[in-house]
MOPAC internal coordinates of N, CA, C and O (Angstrom, degrees):
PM7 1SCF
backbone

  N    0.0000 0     0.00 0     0.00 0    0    0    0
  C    1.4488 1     0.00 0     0.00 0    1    0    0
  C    1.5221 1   112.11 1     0.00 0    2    1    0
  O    1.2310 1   121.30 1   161.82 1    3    2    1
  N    1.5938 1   115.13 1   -18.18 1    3    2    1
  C    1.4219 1   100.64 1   176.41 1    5    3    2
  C    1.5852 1   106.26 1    96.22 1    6    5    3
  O    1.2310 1   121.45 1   141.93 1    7    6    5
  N    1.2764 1   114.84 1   -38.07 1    7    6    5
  C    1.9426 1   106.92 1   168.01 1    9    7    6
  C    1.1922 1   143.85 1   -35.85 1   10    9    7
  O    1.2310 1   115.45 1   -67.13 1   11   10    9
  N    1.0746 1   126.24 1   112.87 1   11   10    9
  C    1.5506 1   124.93 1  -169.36 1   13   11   10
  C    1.5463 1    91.65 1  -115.27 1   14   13   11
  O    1.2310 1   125.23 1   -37.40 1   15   14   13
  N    1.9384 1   107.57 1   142.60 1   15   14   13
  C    1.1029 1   109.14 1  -172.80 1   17   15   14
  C    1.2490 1   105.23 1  -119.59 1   18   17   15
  O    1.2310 1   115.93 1   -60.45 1   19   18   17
  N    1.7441 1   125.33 1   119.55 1   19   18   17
  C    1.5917 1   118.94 1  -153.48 1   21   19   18
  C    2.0824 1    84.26 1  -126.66 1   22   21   19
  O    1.2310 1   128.30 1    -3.74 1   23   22   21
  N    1.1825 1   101.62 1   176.26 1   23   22   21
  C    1.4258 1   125.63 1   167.93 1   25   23   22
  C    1.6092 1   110.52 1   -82.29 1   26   25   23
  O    1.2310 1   113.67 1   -54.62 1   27   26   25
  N    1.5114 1   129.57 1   125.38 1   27   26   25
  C    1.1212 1   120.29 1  -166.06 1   29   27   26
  C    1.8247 1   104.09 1   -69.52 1   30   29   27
  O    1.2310 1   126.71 1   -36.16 1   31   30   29
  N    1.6848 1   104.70 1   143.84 1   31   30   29
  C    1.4246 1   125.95 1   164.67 1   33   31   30
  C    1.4570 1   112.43 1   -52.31 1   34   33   31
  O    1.2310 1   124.14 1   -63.15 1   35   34   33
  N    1.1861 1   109.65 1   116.85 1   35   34   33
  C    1.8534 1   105.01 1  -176.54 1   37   35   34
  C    2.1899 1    86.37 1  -102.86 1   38   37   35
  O    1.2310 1   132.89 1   -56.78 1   39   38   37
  N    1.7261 1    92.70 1   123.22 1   39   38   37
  C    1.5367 1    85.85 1  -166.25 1   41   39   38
  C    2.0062 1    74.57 1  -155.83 1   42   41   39
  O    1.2310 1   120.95 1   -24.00 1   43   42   41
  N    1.3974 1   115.79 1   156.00 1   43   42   41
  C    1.2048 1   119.83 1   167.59 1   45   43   42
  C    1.3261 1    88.81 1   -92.61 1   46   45   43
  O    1.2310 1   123.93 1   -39.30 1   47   46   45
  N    1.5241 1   110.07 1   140.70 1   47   46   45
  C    1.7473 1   136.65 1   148.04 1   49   47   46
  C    1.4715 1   106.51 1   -64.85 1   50   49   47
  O    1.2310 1   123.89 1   -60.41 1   51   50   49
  N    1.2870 1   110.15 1   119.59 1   51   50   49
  C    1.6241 1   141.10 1   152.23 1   53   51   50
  C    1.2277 1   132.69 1   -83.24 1   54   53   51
  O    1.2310 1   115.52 1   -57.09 1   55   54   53
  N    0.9737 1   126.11 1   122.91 1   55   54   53
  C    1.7480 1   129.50 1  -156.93 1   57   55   54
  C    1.5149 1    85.35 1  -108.38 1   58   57   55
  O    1.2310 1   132.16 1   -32.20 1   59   58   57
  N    1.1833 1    94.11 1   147.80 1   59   58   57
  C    1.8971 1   101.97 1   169.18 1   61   59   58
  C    1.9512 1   117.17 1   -53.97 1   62   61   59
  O    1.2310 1   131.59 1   158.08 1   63   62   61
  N    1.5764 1    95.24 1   -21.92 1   63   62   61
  C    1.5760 1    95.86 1   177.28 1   65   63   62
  C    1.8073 1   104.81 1   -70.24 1   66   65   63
  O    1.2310 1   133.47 1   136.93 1   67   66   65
  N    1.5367 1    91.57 1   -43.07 1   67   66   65
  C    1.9752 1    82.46 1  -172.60 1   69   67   66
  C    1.2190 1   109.76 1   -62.09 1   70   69   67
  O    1.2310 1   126.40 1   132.69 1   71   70   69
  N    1.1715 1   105.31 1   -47.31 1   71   70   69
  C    1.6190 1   113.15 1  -178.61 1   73   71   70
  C    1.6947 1   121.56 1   -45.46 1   74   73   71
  O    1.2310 1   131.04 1   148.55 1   75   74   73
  N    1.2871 1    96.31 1   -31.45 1   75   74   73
  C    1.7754 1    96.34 1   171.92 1   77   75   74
  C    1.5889 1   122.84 1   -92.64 1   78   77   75
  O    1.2310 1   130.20 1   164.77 1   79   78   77
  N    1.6636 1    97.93 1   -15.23 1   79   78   77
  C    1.5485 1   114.29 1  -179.58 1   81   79   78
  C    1.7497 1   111.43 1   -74.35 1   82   81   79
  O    1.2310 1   130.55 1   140.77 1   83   82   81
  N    1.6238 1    97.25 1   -39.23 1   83   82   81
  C    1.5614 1   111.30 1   171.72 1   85   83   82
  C    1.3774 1   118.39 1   -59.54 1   86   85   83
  O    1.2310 1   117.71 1   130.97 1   87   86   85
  N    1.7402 1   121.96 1   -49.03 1   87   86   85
  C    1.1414 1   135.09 1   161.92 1   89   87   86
  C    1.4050 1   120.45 1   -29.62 1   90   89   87
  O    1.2310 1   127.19 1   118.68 1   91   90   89
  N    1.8079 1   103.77 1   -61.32 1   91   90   89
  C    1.3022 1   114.95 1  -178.71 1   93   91   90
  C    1.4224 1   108.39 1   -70.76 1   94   93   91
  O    1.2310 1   111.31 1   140.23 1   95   94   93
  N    0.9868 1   133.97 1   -39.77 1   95   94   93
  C    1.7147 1   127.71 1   172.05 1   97   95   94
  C    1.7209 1   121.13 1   -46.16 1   98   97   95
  O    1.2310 1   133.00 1   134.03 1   99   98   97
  N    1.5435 1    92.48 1   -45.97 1   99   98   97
  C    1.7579 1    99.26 1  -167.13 1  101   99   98
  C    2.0198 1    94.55 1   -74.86 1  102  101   99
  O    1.2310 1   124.76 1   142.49 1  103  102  101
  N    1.2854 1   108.46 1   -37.51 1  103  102  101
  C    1.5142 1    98.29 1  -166.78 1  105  103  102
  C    1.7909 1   101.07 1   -64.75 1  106  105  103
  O    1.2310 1   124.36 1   140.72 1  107  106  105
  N    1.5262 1   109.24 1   -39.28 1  107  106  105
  C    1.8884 1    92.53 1  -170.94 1  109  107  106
  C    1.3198 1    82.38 1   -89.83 1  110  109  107
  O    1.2310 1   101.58 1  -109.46 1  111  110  109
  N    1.3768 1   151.20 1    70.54 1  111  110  109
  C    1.5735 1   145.10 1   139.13 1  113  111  110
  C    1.5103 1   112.79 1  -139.29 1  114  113  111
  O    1.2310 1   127.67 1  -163.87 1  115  114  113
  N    1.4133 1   102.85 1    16.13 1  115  114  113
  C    1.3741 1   116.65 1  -151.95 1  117  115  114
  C    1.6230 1    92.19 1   -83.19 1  118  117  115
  O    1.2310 1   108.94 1   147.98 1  119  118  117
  N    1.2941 1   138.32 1   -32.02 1  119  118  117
  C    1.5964 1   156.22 1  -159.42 1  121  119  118
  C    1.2171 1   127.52 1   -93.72 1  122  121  119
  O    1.2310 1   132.68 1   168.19 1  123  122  121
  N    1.7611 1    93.12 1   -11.81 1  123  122  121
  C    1.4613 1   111.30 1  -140.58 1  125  123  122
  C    2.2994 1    82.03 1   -82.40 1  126  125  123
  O    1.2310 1   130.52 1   -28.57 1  127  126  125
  N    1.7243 1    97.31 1   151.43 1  127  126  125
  C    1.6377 1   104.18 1   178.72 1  129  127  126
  C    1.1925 1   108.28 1   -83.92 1  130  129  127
  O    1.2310 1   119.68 1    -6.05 1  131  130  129
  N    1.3861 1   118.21 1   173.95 1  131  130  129
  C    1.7459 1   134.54 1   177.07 1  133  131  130
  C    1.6188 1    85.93 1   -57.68 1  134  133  131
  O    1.2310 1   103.07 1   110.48 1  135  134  133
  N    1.5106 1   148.70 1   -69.52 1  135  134  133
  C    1.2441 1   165.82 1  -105.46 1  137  135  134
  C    1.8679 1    86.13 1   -92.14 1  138  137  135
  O    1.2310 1   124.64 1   125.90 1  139  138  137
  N    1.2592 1   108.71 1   -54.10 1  139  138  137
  C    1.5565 1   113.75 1  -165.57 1  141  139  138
  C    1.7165 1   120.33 1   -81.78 1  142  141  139
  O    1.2310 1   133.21 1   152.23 1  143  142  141
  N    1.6616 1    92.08 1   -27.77 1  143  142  141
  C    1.8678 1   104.36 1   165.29 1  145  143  142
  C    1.4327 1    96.91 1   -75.10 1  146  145  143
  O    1.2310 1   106.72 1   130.73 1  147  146  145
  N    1.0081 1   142.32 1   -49.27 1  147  146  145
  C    1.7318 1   141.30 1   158.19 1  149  147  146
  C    1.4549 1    95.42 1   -12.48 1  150  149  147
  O    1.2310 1   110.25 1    98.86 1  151  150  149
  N    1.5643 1   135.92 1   -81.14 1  151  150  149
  C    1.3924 1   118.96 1  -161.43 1  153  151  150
  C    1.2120 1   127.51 1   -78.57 1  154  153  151
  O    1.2310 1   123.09 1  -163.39 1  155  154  153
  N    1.5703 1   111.68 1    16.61 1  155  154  153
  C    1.3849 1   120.31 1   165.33 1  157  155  154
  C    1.4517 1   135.02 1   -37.71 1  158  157  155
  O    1.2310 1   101.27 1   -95.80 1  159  158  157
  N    1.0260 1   151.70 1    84.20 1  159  158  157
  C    1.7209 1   120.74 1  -172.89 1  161  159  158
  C    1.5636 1    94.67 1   -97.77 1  162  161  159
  O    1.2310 1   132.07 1   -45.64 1  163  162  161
  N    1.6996 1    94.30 1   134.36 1  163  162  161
  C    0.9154 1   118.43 1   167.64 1  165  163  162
  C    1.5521 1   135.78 1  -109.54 1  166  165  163
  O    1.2310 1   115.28 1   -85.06 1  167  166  165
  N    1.7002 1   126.55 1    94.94 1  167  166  165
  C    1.2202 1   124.22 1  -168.71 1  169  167  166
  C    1.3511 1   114.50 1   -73.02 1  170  169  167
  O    1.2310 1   123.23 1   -17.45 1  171  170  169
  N    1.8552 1   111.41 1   162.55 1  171  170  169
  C    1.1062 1   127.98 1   158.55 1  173  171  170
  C    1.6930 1   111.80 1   -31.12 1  174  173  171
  O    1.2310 1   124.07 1   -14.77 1  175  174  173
  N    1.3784 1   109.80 1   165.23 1  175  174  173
  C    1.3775 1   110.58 1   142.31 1  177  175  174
  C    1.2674 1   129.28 1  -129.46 1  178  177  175
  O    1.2310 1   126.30 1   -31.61 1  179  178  177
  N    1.6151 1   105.49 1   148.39 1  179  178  177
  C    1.5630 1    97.05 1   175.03 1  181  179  178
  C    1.2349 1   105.75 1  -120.80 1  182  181  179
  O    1.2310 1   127.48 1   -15.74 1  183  182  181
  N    1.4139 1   103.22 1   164.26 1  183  182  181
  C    1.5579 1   118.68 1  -153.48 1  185  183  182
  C    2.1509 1   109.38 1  -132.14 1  186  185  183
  O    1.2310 1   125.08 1   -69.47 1  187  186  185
  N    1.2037 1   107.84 1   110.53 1  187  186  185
  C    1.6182 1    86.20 1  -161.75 1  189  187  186
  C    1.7001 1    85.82 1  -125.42 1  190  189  187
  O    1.2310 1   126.40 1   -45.68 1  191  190  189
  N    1.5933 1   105.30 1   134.32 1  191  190  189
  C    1.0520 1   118.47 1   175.89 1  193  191  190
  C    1.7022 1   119.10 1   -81.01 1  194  193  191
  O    1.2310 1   128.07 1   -37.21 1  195  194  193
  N    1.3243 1   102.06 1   142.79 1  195  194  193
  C    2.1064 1   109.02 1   175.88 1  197  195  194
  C    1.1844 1   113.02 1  -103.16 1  198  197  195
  O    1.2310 1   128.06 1   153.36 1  199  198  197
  N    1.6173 1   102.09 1   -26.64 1  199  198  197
  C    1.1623 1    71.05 1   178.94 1  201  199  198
  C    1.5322 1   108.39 1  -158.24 1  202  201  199
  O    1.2310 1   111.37 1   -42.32 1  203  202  201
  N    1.1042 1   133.86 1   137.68 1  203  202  201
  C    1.8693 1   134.81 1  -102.74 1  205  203  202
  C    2.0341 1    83.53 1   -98.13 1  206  205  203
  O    1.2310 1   115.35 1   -49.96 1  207  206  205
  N    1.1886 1   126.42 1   130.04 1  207  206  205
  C    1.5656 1   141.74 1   157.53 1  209  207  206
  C    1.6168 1    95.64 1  -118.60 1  210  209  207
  O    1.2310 1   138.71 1   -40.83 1  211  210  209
  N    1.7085 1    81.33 1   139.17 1  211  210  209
  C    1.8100 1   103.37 1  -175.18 1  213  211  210
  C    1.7021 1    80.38 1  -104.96 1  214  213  211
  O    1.2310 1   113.89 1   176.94 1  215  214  213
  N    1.0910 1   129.17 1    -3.06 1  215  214  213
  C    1.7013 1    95.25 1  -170.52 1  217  215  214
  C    1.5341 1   123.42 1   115.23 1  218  217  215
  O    1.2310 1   134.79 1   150.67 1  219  218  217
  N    1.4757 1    89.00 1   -29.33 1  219  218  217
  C    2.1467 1   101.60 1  -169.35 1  221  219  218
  C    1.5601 1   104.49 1   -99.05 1  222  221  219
  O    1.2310 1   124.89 1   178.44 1  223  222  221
  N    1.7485 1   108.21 1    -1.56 1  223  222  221
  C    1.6259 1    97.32 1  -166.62 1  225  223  222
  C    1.3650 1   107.77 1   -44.99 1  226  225  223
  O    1.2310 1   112.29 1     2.65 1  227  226  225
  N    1.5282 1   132.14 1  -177.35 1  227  226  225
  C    1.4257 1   125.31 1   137.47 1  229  227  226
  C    1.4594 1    91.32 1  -149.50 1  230  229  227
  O    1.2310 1   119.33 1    -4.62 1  231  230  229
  N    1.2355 1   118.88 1   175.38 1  231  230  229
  C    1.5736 1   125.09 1  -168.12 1  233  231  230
  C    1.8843 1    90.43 1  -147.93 1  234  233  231
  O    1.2310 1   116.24 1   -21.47 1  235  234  233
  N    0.9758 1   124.75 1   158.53 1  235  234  233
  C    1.0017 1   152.41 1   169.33 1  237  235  234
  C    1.6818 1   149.56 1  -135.82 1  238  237  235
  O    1.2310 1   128.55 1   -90.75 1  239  238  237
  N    1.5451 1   101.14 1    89.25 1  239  238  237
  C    1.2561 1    92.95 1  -152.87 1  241  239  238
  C    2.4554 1    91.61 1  -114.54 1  242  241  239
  O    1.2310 1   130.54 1    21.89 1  243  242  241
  N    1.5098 1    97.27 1  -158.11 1  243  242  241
  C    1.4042 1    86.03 1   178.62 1  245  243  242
  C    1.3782 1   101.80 1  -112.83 1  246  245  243
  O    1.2310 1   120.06 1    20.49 1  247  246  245
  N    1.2184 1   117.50 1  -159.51 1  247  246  245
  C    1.8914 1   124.72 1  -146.58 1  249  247  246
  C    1.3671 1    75.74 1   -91.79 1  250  249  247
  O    1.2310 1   121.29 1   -49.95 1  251  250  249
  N    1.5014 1   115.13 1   130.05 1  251  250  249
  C    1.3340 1   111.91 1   147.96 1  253  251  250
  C    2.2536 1   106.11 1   111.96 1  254  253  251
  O    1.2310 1   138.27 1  -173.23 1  255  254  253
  N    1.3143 1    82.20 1     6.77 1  255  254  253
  C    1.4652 1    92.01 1  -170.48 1  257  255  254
  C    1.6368 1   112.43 1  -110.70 1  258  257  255
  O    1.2310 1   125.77 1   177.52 1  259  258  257
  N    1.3202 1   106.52 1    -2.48 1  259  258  257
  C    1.7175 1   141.51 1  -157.89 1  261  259  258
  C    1.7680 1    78.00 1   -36.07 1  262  261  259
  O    1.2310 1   112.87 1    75.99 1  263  262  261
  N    1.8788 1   131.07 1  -104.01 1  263  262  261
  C    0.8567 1   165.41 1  -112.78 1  265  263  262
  C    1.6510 1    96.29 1  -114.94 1  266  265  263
  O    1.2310 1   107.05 1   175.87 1  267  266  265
  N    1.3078 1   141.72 1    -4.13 1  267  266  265
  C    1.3834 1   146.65 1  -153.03 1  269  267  266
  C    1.9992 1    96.21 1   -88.59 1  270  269  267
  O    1.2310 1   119.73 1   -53.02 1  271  270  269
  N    1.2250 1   118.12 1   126.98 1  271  270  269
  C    1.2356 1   120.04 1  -175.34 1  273  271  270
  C    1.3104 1   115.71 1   -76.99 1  274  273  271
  O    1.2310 1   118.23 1  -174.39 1  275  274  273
  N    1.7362 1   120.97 1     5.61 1  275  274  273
  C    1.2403 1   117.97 1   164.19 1  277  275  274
  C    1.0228 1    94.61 1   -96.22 1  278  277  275
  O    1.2310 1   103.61 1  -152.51 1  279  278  277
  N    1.6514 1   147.76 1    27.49 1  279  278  277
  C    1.3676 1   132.33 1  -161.01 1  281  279  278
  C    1.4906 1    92.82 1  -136.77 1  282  281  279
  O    1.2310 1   106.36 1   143.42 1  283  282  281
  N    1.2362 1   142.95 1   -36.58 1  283  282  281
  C    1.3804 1   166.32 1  -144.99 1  285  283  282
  C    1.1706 1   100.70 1   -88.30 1  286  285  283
  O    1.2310 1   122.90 1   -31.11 1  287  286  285
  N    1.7359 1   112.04 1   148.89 1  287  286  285
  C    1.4644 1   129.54 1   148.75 1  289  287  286
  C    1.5097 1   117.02 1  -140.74 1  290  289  287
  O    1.2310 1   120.94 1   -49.75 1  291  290  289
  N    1.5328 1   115.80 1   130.25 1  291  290  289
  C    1.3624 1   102.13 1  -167.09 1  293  291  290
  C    1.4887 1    89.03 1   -95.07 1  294  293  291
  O    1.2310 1   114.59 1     3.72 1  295  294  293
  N    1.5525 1   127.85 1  -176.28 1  295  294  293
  C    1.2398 1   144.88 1  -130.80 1  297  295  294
  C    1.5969 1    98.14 1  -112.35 1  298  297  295
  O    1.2310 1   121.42 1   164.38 1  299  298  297
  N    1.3148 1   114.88 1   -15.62 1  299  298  297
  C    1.9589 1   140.93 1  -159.41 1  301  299  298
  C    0.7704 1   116.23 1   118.80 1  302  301  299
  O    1.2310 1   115.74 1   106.93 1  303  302  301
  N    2.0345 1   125.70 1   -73.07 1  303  302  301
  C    1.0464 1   149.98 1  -169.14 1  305  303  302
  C    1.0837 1   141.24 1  -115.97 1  306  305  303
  O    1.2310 1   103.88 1   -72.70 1  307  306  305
  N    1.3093 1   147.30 1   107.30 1  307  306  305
  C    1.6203 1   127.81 1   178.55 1  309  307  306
  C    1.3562 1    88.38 1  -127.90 1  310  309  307
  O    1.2310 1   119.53 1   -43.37 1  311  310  309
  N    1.8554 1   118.50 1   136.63 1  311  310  309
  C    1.1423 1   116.33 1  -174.72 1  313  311  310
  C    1.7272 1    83.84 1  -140.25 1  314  313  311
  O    1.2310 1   124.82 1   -44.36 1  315  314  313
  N    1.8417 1   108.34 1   135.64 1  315  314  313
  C    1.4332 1   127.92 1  -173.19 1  317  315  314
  C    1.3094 1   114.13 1  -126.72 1  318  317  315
  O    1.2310 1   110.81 1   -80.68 1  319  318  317
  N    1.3816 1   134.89 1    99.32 1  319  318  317
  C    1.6669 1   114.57 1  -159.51 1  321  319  318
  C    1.4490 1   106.23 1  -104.25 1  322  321  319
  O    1.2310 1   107.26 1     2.06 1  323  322  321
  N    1.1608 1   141.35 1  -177.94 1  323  322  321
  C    1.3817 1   132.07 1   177.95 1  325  323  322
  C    1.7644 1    92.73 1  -172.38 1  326  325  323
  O    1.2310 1   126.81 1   -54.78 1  327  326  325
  N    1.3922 1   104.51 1   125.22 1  327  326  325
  C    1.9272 1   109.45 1   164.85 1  329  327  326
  C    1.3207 1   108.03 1  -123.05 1  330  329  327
  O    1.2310 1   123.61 1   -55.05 1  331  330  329
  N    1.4529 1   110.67 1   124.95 1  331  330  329
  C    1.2021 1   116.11 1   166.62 1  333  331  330
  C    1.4853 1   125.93 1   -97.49 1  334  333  331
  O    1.2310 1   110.20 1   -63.49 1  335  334  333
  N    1.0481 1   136.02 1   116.51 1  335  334  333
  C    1.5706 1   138.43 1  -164.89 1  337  335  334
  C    1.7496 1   109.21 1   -87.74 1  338  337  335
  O    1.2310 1   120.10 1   180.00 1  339  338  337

């Protein structure tokens, strides 16, 4: 059948909206000086699980399916905050 049986990818899922929202962030921050990334604050993250892995999952998909968003499960949550002053 071609199946390879790997340990699932712990990766946040990106929707084409974040993905263009991220885009749009990095291009107008694209200029920005060492002086102004200076007033960045940058928090911890926390990470809260939905739904409970002991460790033994494995998933099995075929060569070439690694990263494919019909192939994926994100973890619930990944939350990244950032204030710029």
């Amino acid at each position: 059948m071609g199946l390879c049986s790997r340990r699932p990818t712990r990766v946040p899922l990106l929707t084409k909206r974040h993905r263009q929202l991220r885009l749009q962030w990095a291009w107008k921050h694209r200029d920005c000086t060492m002086d102004e990334w200076k007033r960045v604050a940058w928090s911890d993250e926390s990470h809260f699980l939905i739904h409970y892995v002991d460790g033994r999952v494995r998933v099995r998909r075929l060569p070439g399916e690694y990263l494919l968003p019909s192939c994926t499960a994100g973890p619930g949550c990944v939350v990244r905050n950032c204030c710029k002053n």
